[in-house]
matplotlib code that plots the C-alpha trace (Angstrom):
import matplotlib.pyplot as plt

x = [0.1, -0.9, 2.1, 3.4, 5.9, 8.7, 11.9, 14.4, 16.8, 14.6, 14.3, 18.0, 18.8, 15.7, 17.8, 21.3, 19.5, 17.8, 21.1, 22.5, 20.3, 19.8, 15.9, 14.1, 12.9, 9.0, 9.8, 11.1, 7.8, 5.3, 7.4, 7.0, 3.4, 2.6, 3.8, 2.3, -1.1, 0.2, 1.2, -1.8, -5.0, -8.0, -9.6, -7.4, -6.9, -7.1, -3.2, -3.1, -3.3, -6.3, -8.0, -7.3, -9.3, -12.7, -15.0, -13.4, -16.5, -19.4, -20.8, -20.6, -24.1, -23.0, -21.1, -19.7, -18.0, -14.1, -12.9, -15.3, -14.0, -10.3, -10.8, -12.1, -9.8, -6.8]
y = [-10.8, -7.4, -4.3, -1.7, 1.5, 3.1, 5.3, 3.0, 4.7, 3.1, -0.4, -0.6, 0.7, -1.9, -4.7, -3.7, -4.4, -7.7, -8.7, -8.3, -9.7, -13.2, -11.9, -10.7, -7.3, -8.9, -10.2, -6.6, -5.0, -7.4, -7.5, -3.8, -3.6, -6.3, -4.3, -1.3, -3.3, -4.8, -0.7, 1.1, -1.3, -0.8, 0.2, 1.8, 0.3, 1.8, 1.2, -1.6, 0.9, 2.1, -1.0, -2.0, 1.1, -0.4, -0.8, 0.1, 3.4, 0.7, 1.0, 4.6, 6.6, 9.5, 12.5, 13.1, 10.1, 10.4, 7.9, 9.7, 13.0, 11.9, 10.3, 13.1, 15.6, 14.0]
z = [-24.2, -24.5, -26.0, -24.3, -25.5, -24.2, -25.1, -26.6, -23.8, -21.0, -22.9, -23.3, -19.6, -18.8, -20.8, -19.4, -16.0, -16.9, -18.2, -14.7, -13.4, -15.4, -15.8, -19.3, -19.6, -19.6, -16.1, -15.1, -15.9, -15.2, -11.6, -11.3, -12.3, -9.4, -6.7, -7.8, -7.0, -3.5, -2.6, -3.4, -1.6, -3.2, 0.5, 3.0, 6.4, 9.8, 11.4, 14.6, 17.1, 16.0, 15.4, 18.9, 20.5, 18.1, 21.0, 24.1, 24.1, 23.2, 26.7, 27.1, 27.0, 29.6, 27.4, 31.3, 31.3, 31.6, 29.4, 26.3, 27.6, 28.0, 24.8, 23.0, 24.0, 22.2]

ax = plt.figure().add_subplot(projection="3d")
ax.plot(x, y, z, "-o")
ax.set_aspect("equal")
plt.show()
């Protein structure tokens, strides 16, 4: 178990809130503190659509081909 500080305005507002919610205040933060880990990926990720175009150049060797020049031009 490791200590953390805050105003006594935000613990009590925290508290209100965990009363609501039939939760403790620990379960608040420790909640909190997981997503920030799920939102911020230690590597970032190309989207789908991108992902889906890995490859679709691999047999081009001509720079005159049109689907590297189409391809390019965007």
């Amino acid at each position: 178990m490791n200590t953390i500080s805050i105003s006594s305005e935000a613990y009590n507002n925290a508290l209100l809130y965990a009363k609501s919610q039939n939760i403790t205040v620990d379960e608040i933060v420790e909640n909190y503190l997981k997503t920030l880990v799920i939102i911020r990926p230690t590597k970032r990720e190309l989207p789908d659509s991108f992902r889906r175009l890995k490859g679709i150049l691999a047999d081009v060797n001509d720079p005159d081909d049109e689907r590297l020049n189409y391809i390019l031009s965007k």
